[in-house]
N, C-alpha and C positions, 0 to 999 in steps of 0.2 A: 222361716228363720234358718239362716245360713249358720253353722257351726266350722270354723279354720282351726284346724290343729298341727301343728308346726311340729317337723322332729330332725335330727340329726345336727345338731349344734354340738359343741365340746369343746375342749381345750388341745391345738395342735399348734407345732412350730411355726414359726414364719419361714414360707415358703412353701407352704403344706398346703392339701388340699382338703376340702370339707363339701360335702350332697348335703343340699334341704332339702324337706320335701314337704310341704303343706296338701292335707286329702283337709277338701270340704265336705262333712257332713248334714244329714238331715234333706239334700236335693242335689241334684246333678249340678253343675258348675260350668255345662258346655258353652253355655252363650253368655259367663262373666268374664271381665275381664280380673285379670288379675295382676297384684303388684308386693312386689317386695320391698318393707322397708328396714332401716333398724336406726337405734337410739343407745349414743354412749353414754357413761353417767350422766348427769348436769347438763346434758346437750339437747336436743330437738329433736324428733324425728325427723327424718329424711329418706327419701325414694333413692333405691339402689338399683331395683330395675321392672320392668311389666312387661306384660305381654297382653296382647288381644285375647278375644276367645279362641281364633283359629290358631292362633299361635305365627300370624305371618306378621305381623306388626311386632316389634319390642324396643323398650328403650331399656338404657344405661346410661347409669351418672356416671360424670365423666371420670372420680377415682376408681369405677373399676371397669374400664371399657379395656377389652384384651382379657380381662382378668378372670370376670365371672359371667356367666351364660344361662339365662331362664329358658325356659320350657315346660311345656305340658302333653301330658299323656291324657288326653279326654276321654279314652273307651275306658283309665284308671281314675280317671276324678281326681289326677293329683299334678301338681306344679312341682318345679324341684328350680335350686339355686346353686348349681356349681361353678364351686367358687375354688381357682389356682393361686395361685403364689401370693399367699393371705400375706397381712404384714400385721405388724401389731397395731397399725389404726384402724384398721377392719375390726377389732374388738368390739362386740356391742351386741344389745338382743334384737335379734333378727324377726318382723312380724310380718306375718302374713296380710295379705288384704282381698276383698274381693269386693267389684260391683256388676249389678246386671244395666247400668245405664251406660249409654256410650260404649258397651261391651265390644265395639269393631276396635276401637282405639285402645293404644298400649297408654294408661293415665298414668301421670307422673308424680300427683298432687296430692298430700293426705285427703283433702277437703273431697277428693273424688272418689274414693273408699266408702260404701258400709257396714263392712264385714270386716272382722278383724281378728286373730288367730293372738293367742295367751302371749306365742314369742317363746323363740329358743336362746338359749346364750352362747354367743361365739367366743372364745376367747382367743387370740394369737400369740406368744411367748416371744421374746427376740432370743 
């Protein structure tokens, strides 16, 4: 059993910057891949960005391509999301995901997810 625990979300201006960082607990994490997504009120989840296990593969939706940047420290067991010049529709709780299938590829898809982290809350102010 995989355990995601997501942390550094808050409340910062537009145009601000904000670091996640999701540590998978309970087993190492080197060979899953991993994906960020988040969910505004009343809205759907959606993929903001992933990464492979190596971390040479990533994608980005396309509202924040330029904007925010995933990564992984694998000798740390932890993924991070930095994310610049937030605007206030970036507001949303931001979830982790992980799976060990397909773990070469950066997946874009809820449905390719097992593992899923509680969610931090981003908020951006205008």
């Amino acid at each position: 059993q995989v355990s995601l625990v997501e942390s550094g979300g808050g409340l910062v201006q537009a145009g601000g910057s904000l670091r996640l960082s999701c540590a998978p607990s309970g087993r190492t994490f080197r060979d899953y891949a991993m994906g960020w997504f988040r969910q505004a009120p009343g809205k759907g989840r959606d993929v903001v960005a992933a990464i492979s296990w190596s971390g040479g593969t990533t994608f980005y939706a396309d509202s924040v391509k330029g904007r925010f940047a995933i990564s992984r420290d694998n000798a740390k067991n932890t993924v991070f999301l930095q994310m610049n010049s937030l605007k206030p529709e970036d507001t949303a709780a931001y979830y982790c995901a992980a799976t060990h299938d397909r773990y070469w590829e950066a997946l874009s898809t809820i449905d390719d997810y097992n593992y899923w982290g509680q969610g931090t809350q981003v908020t951006v102010s205008s």
